[in-house]
C-alpha distance (Angstrom), angle and dihedral (degrees) to the residues before:
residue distance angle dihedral
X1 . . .
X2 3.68 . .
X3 3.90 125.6 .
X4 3.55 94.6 -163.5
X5 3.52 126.4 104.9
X6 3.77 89.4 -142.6
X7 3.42 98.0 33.8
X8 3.91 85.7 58.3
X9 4.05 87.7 58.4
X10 3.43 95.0 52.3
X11 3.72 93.9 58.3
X12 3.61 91.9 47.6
X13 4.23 83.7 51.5
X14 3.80 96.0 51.5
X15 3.50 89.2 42.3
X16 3.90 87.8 66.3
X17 3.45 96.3 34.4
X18 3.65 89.7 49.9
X19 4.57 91.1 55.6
X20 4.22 83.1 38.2
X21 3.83 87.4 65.3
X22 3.49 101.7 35.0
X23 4.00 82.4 60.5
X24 3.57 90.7 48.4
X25 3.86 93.0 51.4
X26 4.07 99.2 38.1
X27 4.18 86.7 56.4
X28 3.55 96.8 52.0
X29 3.54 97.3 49.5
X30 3.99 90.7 47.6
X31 4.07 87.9 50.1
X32 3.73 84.9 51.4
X33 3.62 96.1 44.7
X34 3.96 85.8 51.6
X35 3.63 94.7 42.8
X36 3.94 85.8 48.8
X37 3.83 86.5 55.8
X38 3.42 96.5 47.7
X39 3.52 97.9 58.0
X40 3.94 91.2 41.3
X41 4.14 78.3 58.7
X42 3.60 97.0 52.2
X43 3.81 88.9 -113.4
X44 3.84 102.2 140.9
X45 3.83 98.6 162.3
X46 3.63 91.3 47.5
X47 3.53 91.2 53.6
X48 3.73 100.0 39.0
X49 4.38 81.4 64.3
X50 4.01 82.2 45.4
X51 3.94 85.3 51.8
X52 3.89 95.8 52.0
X53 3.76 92.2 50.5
X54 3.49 95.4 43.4
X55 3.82 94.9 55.2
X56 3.97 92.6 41.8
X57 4.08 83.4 52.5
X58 3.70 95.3 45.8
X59 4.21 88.6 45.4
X60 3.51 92.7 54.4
X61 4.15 90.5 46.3
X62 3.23 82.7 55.5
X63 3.61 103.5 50.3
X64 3.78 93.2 48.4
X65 3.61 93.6 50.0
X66 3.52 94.1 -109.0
X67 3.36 91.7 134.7
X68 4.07 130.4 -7.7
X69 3.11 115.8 -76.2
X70 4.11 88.4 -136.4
X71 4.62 86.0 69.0
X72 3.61 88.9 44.0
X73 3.47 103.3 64.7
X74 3.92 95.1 29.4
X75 4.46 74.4 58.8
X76 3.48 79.9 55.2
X77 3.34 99.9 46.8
X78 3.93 94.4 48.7
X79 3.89 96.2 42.7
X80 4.11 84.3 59.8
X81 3.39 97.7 42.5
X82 3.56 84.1 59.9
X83 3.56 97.6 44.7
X84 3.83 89.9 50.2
X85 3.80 102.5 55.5
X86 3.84 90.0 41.6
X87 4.24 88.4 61.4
């Protein structure tokens, strides 16, 4: 445990940092999971929307470093691959 008055803060900062990201992370894999449905449906325009929202989600991971930048786009990449061959 730290002794430090600063040190102390920090924790308490990670901490929330730490539940921030976790949010981040558990909505884009429930879009994706929906967006995986949707095109298991047959429901291209529904995920098309799915796709937009995914990609802004998976932009903004990337920007705050919830994830690198580098698995974001290849997400990307995947998630319209798969949109793609299902047209």
């Amino acid at each position: 445990m730290a002794n430090i008055k600063s040190a102390k803060k920090r924790i308490k900062v990670i901490e929330n940092k730490t539940l921030v990201n976790k949010k981040r992370k558990s909505q884009i894999k429930t879009y994706i999971k929906k967006f995986e449905n949707a095109l298991d449906n047959n429901n291209i325009d529904e995920a098309k929307e799915l796709f937009k929202v995914i990609e802004k989600k998976l932009d903004r991971a990337a920007i705050k470093n919830t994830m690198h930048k580098n698995k974001a786009s290849r997400k990307v990449s995947q998630l319209a691959s798969k949109l793609n061959s299902a047209k």
